[in-house]
N, CA, C and O of each residue as an XYZ file, in Angstrom:
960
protein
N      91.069    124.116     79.873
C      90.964    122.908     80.698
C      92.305    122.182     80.693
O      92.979    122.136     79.664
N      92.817    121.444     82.177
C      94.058    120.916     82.034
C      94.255    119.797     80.963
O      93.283    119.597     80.235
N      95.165    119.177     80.799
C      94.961    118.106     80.372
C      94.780    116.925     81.109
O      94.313    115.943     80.531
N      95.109    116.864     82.413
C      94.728    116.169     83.077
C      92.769    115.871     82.858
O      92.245    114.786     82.605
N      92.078    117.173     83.053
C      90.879    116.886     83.214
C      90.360    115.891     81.731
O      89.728    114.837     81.666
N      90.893    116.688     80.769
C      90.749    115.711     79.363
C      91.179    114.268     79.564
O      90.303    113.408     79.475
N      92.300    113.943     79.798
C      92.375    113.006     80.296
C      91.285    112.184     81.131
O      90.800    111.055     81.071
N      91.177    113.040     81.745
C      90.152    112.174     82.805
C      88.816    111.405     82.232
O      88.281    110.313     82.426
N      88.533    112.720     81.313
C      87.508    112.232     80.250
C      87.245    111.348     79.672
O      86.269    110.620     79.849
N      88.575    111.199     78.397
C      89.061    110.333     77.694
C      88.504    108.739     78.816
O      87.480    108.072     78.670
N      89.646    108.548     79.891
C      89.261    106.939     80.405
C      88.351    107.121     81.450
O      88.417    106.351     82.408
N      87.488    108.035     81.427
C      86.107    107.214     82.265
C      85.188    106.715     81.229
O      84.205    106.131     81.686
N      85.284    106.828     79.545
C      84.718    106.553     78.822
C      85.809    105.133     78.324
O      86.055    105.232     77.121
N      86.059    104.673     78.562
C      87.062    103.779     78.097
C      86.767    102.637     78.763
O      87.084    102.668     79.952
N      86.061    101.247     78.226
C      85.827    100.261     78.819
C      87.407     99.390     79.465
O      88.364     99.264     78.700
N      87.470     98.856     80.928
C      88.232     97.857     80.755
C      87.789     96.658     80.648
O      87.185     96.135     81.585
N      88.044     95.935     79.333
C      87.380     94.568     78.909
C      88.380     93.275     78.826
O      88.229     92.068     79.013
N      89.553     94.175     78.427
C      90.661     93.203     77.422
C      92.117     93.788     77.842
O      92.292     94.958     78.181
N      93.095     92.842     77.774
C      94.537     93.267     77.376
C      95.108     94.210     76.308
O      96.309     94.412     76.124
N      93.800     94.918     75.437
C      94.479     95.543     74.877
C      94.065     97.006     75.318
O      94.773     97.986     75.089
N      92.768     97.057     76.016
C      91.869     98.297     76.795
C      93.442     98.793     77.418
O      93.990     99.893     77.353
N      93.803     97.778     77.903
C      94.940     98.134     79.527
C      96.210     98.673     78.954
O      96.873     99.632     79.350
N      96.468     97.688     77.712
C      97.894     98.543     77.327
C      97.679     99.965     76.470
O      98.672    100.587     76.091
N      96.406    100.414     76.203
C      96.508    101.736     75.485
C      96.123    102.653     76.756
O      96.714    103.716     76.949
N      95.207    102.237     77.525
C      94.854    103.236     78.766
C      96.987    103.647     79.585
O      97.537    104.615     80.109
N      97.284    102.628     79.307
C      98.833    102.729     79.913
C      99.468    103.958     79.164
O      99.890    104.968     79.727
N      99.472    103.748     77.954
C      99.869    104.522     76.926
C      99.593    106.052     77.246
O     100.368    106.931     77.624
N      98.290    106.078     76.980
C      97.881    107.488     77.685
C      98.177    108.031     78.340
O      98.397    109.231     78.176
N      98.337    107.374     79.465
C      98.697    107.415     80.867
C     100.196    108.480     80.865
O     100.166    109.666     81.191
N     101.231    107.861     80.498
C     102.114    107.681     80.307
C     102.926    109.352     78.824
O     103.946    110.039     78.785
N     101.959    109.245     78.161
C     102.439    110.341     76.845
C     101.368    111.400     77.291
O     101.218    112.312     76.477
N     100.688    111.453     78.286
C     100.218    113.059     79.023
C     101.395    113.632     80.146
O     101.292    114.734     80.686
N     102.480    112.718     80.384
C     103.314    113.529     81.164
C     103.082    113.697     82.927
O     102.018    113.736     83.544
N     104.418    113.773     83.421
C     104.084    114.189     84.538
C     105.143    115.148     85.188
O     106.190    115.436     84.608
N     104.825    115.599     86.361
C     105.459    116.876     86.856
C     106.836    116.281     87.211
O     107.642    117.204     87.090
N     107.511    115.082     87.619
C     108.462    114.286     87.760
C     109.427    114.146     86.257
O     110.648    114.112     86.100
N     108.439    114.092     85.403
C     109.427    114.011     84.399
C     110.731    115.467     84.417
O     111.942    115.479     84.194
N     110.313    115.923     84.577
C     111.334    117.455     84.504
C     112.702    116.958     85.119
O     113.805    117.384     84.778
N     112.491    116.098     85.971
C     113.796    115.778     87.127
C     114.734    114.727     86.167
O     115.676    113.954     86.343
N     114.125    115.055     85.366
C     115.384    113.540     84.267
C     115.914    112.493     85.502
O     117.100    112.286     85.759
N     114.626    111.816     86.282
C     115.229    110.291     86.983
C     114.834    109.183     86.638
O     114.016    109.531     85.786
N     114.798    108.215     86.651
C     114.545    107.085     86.100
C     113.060    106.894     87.087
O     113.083    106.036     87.970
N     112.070    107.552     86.924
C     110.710    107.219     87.841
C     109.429    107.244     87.371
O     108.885    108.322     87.131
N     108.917    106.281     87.219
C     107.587    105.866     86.933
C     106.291    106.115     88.059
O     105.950    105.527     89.086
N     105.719    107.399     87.244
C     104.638    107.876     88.732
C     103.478    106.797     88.575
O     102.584    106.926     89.412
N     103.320    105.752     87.658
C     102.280    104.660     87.936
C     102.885    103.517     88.321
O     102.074    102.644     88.631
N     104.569    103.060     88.458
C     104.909    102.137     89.422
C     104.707    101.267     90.232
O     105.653    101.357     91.015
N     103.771    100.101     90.691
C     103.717    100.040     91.699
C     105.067     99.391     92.255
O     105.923     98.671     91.742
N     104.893     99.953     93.525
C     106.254     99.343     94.221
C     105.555     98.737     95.571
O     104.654     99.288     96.204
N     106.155     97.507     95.863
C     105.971     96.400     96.923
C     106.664     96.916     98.060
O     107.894     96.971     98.031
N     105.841     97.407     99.336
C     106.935     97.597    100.934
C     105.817     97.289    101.976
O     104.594     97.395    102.058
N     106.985     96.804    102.815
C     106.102     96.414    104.209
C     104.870     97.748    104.591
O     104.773     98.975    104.556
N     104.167     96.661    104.918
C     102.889     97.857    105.320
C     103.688     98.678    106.732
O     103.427     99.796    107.174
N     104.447     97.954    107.093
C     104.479     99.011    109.039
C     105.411     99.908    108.376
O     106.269    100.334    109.148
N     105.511    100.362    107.070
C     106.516    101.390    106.912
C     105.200    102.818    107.257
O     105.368    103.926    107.763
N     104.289    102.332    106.866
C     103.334    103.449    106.789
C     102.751    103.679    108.023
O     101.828    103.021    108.502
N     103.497    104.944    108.695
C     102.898    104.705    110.120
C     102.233    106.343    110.156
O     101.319    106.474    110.969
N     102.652    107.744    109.256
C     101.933    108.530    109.285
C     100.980    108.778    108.281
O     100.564    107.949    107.472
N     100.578    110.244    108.397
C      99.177    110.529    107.201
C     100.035    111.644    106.542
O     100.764    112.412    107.169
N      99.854    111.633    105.186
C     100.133    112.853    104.451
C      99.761    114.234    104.795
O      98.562    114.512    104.767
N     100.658    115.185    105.131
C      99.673    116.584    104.984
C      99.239    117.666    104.092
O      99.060    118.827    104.462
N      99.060    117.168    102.745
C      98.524    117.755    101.660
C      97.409    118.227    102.264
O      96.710    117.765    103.166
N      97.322    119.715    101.306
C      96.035    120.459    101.672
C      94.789    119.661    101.623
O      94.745    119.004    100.583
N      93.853    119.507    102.322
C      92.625    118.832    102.346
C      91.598    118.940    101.079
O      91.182    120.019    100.657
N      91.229    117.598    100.504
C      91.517    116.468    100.715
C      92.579    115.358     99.857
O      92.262    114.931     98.747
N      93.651    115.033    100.425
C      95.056    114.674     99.613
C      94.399    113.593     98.425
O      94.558    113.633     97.204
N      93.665    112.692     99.192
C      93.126    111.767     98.407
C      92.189    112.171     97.339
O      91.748    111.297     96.593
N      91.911    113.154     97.218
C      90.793    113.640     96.137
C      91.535    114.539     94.379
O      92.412    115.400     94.306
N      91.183    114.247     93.874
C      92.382    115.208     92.533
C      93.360    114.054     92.391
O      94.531    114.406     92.245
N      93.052    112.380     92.409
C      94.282    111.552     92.051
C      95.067    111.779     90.919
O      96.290    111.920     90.910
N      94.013    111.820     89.596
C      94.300    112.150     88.410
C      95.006    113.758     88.355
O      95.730    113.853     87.364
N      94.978    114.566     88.883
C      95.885    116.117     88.649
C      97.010    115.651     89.461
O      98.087    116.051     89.020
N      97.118    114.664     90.897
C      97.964    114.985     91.231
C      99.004    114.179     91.399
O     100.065    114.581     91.878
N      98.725    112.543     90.891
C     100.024    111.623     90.818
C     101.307    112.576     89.284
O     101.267    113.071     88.157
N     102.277    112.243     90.483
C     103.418    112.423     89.557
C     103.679    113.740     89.994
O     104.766    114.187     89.626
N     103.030    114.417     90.624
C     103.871    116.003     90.945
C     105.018    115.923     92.471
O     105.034    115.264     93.511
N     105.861    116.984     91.859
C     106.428    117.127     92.956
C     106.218    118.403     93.539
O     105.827    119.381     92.901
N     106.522    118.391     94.954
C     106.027    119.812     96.032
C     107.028    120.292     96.787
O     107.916    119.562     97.227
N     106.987    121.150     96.929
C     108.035    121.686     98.126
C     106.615    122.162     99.797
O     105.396    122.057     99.937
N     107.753    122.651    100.654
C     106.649    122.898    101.795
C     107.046    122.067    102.785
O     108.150    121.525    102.833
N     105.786    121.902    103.932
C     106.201    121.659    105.170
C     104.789    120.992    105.229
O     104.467    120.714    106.384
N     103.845    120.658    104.259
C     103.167    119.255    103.835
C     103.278    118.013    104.652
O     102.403    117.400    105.262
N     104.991    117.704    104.482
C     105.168    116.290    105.033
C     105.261    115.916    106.579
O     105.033    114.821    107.093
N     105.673    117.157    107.216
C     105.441    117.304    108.759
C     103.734    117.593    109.275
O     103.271    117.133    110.319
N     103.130    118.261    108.506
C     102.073    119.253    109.402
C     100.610    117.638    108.841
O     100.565    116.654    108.103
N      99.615    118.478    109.957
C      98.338    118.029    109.385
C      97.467    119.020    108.153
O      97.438    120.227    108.392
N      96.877    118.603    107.060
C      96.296    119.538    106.031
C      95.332    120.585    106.320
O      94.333    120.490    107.033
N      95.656    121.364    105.825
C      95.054    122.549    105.878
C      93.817    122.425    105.603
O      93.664    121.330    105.064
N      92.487    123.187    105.727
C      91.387    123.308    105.455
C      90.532    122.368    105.789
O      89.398    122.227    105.331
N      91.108    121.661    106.654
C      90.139    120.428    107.266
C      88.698    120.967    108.273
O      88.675    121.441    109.409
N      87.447    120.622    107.190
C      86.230    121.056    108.132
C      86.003    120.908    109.276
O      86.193    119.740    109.615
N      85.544    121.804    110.381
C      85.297    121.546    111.579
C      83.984    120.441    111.818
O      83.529    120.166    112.928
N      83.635    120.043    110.896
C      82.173    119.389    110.632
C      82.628    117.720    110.393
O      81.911    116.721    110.439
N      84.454    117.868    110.058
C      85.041    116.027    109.740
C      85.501    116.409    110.947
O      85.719    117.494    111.487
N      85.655    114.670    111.408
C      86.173    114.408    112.523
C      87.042    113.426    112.714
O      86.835    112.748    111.708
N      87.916    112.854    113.343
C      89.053    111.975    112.708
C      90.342    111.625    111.901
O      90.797    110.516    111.616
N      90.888    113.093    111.561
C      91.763    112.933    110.836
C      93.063    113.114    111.351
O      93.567    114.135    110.882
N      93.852    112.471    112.193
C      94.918    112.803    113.054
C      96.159    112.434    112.577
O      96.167    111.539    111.732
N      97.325    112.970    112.958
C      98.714    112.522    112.062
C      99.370    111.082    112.477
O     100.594    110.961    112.430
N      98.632    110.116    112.836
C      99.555    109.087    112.647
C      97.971    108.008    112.302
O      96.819    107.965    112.734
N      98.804    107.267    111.279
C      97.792    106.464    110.869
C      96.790    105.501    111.486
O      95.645    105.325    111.069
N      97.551    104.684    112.893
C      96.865    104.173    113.740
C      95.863    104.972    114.065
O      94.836    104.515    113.562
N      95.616    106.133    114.778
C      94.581    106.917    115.429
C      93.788    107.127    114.828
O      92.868    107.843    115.224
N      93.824    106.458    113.327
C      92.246    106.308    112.403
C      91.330    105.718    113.454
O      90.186    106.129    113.650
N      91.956    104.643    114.173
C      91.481    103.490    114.380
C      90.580    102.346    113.594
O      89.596    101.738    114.015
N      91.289    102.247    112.225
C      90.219    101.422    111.383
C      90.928     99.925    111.756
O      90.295     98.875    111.868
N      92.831    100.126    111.972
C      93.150     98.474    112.196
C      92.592     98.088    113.604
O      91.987     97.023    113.726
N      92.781     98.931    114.684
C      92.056     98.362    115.949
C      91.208     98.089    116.133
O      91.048     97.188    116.957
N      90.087     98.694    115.479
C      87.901     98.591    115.301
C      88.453     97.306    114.496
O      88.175     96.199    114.956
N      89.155     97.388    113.419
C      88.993     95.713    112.730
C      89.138     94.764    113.639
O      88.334     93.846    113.801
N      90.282     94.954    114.348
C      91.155     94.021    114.930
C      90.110     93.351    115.749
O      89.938     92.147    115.559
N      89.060     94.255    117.038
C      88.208     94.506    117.838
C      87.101     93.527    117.285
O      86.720     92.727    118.138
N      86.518     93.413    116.089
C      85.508     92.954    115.452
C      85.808     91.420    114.776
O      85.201     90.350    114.748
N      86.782     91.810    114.378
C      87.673     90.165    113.584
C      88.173     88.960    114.761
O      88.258     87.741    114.912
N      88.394     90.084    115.359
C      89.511     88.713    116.435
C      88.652     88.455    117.844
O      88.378     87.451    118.501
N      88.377     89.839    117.963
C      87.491     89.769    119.405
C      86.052     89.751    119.642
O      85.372     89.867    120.662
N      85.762     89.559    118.318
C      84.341     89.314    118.245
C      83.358     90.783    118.730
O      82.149     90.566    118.656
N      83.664     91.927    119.108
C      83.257     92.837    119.346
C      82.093     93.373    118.171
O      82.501     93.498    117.016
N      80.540     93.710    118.500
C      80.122     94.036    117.231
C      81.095     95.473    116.647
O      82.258     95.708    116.973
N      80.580     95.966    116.090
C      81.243     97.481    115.229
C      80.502     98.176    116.138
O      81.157     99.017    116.752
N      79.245     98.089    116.447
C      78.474     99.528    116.752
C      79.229     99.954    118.169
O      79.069    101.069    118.665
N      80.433     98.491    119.011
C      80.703     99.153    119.930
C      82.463     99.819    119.793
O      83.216     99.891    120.765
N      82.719    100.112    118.826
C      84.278    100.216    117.964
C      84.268    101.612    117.811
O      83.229    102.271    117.795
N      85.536    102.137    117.686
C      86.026    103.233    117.771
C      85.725    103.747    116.480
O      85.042    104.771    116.468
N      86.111    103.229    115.304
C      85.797    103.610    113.933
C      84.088    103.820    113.715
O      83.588    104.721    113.041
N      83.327    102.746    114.466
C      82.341    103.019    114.503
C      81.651    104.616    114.801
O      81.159    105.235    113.857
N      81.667    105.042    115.822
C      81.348    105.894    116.606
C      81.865    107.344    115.614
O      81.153    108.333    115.441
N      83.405    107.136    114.993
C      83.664    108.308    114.464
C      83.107    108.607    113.213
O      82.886    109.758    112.838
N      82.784    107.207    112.306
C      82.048    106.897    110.784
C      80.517    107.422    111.502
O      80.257    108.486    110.941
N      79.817    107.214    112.145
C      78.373    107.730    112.524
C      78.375    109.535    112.472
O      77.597    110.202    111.790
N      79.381    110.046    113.314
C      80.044    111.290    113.114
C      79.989    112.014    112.163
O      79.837    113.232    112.263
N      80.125    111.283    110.890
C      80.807    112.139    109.943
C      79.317    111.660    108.561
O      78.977    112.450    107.681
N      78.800    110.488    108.713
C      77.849    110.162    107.789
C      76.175    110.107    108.611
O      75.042    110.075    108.131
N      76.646    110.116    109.936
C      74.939    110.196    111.004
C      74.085    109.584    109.618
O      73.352    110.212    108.854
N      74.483    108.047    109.589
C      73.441    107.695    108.796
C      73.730    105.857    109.388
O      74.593    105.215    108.790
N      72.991    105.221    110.482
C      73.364    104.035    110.808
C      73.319    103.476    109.715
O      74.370    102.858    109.546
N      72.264    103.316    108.420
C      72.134    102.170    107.232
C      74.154    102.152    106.353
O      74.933    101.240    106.076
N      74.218    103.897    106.204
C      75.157    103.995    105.504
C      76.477    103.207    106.179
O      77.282    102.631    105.447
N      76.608    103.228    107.447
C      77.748    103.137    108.449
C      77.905    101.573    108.738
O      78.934    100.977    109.057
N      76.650    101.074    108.549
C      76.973     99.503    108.879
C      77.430     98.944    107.156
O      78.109     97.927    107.009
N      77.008     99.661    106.120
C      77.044     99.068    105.123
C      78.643     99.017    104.693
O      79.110     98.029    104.125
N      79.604    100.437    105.095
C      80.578    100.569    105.251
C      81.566     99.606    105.773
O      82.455     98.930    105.255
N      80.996     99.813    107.287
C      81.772     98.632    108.135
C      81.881     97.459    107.230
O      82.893     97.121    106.616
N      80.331     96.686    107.213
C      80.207     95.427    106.599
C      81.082     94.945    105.563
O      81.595     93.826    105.567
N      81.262     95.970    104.528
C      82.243     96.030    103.277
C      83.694     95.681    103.905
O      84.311     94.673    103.561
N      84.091     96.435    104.680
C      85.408     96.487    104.978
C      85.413     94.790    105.738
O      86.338     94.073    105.356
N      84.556     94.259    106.630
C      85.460     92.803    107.275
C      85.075     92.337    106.124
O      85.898     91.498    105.757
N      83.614     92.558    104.821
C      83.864     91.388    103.790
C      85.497     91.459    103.209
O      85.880     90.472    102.580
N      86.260     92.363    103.364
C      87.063     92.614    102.542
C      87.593     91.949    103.137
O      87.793     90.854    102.612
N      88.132     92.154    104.529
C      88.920     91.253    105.229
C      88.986     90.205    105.157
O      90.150     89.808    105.214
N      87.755     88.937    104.973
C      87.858     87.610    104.952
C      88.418     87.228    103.781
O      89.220     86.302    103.659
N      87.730     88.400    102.328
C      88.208     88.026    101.390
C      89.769     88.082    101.229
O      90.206     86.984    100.885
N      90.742     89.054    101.381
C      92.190     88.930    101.242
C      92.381     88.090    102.369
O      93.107     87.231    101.869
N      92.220     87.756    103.553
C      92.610     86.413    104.124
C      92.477     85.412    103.669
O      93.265     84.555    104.067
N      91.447     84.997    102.631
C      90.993     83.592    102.104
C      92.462     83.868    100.944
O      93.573     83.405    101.200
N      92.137     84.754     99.600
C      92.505     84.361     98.639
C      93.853     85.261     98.261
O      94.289     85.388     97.116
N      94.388     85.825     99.388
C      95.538     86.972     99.173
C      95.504     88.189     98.775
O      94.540     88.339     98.025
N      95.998     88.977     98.893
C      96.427     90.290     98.062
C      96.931     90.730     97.168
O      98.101     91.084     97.018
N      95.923     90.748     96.362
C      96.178     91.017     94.552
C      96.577     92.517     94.596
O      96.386     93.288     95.537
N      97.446     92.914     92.839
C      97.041     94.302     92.534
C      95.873     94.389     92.163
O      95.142     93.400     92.114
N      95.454     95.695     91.806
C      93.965     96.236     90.842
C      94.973     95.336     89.514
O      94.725     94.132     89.468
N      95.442     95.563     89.065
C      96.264     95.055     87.757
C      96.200     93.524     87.434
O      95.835     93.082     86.344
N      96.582     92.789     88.467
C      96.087     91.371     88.365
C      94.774     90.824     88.864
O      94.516     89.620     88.837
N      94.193     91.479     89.187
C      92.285     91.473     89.938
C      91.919     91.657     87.807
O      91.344     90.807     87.127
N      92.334     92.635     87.438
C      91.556     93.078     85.958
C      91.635     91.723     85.470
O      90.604     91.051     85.496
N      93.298     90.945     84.783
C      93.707     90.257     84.056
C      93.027     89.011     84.507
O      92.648     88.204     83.658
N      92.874     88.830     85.558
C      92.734     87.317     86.010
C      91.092     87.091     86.535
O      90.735     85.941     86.791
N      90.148     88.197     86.678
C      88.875     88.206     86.800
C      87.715     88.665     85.974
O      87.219     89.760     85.711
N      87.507     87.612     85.710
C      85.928     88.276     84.418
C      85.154     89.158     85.147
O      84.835     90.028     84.337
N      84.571     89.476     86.451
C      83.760     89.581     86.679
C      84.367     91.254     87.015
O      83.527     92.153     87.018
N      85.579     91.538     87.241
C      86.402     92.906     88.028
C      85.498     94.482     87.537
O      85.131     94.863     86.425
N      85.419     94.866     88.361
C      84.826     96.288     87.530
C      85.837     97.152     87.885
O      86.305     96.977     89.010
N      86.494     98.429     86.919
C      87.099     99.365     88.045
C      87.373     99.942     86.252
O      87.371     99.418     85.138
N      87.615    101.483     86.910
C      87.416    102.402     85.745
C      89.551    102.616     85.224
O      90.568    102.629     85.917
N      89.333    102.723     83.916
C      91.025    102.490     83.158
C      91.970    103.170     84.387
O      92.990    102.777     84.954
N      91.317    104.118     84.491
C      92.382    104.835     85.889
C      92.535    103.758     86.688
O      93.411    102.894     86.714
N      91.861    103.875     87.136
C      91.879    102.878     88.130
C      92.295    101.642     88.343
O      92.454    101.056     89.414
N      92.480    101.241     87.140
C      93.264     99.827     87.195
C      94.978     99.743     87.676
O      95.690     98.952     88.294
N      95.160    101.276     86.874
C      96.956    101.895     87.356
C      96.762    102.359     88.385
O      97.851    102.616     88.898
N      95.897    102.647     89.061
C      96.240    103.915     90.693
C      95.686    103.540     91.574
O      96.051    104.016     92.650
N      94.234    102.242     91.609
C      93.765    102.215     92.886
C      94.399    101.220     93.599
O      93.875    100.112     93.711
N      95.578    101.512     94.145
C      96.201    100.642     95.249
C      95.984    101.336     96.312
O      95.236    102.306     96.188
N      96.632    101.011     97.790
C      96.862    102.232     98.623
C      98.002    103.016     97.747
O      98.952    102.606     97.079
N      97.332    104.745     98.136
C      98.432    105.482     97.835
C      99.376    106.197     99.117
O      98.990    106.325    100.279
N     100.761    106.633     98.545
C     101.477    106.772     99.259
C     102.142    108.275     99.151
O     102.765    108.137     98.098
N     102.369    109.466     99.531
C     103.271    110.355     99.233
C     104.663    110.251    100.105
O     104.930    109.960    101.271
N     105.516    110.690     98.780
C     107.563    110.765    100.171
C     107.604    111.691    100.742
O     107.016    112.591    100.143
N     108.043    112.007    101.718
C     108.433    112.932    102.533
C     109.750    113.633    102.257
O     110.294    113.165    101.257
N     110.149    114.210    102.599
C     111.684    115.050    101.942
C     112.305    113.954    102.229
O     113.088    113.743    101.302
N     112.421    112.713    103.423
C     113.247    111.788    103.504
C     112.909    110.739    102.998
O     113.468    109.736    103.443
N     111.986    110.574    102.005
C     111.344    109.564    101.090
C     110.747    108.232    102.294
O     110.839    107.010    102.412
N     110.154    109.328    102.972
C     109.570    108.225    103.988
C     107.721    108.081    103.522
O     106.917    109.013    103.541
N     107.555    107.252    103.298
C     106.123    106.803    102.696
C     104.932    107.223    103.937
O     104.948    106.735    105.067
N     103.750    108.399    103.361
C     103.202    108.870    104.054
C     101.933    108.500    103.720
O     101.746    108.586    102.507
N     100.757    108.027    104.501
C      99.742    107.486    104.248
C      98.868    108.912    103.030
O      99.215    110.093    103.066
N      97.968    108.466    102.267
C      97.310    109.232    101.323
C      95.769    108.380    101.323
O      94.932    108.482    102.220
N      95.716    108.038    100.828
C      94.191    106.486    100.827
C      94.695    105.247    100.759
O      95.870    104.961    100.527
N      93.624    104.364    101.003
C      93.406    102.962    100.867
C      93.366    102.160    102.571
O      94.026    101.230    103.035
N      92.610    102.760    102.977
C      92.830    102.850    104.180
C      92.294    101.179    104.744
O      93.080    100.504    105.408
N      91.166    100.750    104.457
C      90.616     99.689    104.487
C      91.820     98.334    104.382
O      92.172     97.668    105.356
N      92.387     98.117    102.767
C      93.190     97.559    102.906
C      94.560     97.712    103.846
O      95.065     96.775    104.465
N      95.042     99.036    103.827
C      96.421     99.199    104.717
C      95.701     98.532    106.024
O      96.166     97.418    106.261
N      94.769     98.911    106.846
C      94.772     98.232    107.726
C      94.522     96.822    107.607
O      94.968     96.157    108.541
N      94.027     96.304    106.856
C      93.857     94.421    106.499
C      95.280     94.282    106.519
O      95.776     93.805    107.540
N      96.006     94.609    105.591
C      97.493     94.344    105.358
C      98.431     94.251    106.962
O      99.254     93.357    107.161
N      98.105     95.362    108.013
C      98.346     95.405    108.959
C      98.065     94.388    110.047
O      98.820     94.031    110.951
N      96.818     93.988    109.778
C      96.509     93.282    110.654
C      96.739     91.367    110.447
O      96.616     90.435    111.242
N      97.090     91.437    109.089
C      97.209     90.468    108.851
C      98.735     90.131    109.030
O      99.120     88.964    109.094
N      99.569     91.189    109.107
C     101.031     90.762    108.842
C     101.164     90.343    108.140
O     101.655     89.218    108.229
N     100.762     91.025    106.546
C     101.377     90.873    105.485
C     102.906     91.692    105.537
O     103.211     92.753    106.083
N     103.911     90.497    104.539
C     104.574     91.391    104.617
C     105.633     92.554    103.870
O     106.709     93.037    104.223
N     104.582     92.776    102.422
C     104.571     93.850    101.717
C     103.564     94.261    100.848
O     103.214     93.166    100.408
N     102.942     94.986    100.363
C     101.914     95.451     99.843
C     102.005     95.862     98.675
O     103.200     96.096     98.495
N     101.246     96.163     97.468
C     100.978     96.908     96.501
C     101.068     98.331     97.153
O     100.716     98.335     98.332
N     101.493     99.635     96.603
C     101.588    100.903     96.647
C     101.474    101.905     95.659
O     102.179    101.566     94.708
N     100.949    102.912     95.458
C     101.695    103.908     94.220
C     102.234    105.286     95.183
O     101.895    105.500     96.347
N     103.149    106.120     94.359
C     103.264    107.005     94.935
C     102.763    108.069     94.423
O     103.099    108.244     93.252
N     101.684    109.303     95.123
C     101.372    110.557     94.311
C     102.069    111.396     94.458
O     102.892    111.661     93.582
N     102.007    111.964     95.371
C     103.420    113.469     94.917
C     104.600    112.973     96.158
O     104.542    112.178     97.097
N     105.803    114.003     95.551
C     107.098    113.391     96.373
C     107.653    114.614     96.382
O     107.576    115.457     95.489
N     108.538    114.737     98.005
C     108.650    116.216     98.420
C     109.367    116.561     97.233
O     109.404    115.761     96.298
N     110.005    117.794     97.166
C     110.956    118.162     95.999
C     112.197    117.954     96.548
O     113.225    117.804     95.888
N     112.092    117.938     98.178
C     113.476    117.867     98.517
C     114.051    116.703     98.786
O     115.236    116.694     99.120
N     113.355    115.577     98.695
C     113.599    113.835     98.527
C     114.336    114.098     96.534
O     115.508    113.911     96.207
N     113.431    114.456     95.791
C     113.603    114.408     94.321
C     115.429    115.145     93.973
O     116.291    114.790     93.169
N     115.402    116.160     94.911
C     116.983    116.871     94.659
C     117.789    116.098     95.798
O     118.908    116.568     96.000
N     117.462    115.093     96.513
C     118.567    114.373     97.245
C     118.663    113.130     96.711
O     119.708    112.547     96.998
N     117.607    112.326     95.765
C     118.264    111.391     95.243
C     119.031    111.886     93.756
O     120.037    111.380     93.258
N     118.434    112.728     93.369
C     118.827    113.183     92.207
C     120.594    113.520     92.306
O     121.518    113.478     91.493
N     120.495    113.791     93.448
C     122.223    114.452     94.033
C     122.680    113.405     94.218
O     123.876    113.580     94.451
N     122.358    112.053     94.266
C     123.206    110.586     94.271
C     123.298    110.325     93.154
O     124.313    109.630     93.102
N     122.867    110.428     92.088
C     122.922    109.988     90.830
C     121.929    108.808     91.149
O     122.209    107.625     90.956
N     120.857    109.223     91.608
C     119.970    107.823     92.146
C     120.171    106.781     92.661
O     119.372    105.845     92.680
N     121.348    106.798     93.187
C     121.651    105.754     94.380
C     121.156    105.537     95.409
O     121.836    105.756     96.411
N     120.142    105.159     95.520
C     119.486    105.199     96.732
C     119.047    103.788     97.343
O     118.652    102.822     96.691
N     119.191    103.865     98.668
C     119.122    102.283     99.075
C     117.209    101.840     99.448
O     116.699    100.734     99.628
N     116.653    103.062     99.446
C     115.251    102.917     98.773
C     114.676    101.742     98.204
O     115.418    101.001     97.558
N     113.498    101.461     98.340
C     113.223    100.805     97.513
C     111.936    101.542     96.870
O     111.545    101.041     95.816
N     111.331    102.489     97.280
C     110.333    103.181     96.975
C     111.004    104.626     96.466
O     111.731    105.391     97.099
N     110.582    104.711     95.316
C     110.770    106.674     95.298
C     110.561    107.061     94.582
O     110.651    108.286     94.492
């Protein structure tokens, strides 16, 4: 078994309660290693790094599904043609998954519902979420979640998972999760930030004109990793 999966083990059994839950789950985190370390650069694969949301305008093309395997796969690096293409093995049975992030249509169905008063059932996201879950109870409960979300980061801002833990008694979210559930992001050979999850918020963030976000990054081409590496990490980046 990897160690990742042990890992995995280890903090789904691991309460987050306290400041001290968070700094040993870090620890862990951190002395299991990652596929980045090999590159001797100064990079932290649990990082978060702050960038305008409109940087994120495509979708990752990791083999299907990118977002799934967080724990095996933050911190690796890849070579391939990933960062151009759409993912491989995508069921003919999902529907919706197109290479630029808009054509989700989750910020426009928001936009549609928030601003224009449009219900959901007549929204683009709508129609494709029925698609894929043909379950109306499940699909409105979905929707519903996502504008609660919306009012909520309009009322009270956009926290990390990291300051949601520290600053809320009530927060639930598993030790992983306190380091990784932001939106995630993969680089492209030109360390261009490629959508991965968090889709709900990226579009709130979008629509709100915020104007930078919480991020992590999971894997980063290899050929971004040997071109900053070839600067001596000079890079005018702020993500990488």
């Amino acid at each position: 078994m990897k160690k990742y999966r042990i890992l995995s083990k280890i903090l789904s059994n691991v309460p987050v309660n306290n400041k001290h839950t968070l700094y040993i789950t870090k620890k862990i985190i951190e002395n299991n290693g990652f596929e980045v370390d090999k590159y001797d650069l100064p990079i932290d694969p649990i990082q978060v790094h702050w960038i305008d949301p409109k940087e994120i305008t495509m979708i990752t093309g990791r083999n299907w599904k990118p977002w799934s395997n967080l724990l095996e796969n933050i911190g690796n690096v890849m070579d391939g043609e990933w960062d151009k293409t759409t993912p491989d093995g995508i069921p003919d049975s999902f529907y919706g998954y197109p290479k630029k992030f808009e054509d989700l249509g989750y910020t426009s169905s928001l936009e549609a519902r928030v601003i224009e008063g449009i219900p959901w059932e007549d929204t683009h996201l709508y129609s494709v979420l029925m698609h894929n879950y043909a379950s109306e109870e499940t699909v409105l409960s979905k929707v519903n979640k996502f504008e609660n979300l919306y009012y909520r980061i309009k009322k009270e801002g956009y926290t990390t998972q990291r300051e949601q833990y520290l600053t809320n008694p009530d927060f639930s979210q598993s030790s992983f999760g306190v380091f990784t559930d932001e939106v995630t992001v993969d680089l492209s050979r030109d360390g261009v930030p490629l959508f991965v999850d968090g889709r709900h918020r990226l579009s709130i963030a979008k629509l709100l004109n915020l104007e930078r976000i919480p991020v992590i990054v999971v894997v980063r081409h290899k050929k971004w990793i040997s071109e900053i590496k070839g600067t001596n990490f000079r890079t005018d980046k702020i993500i990488y």
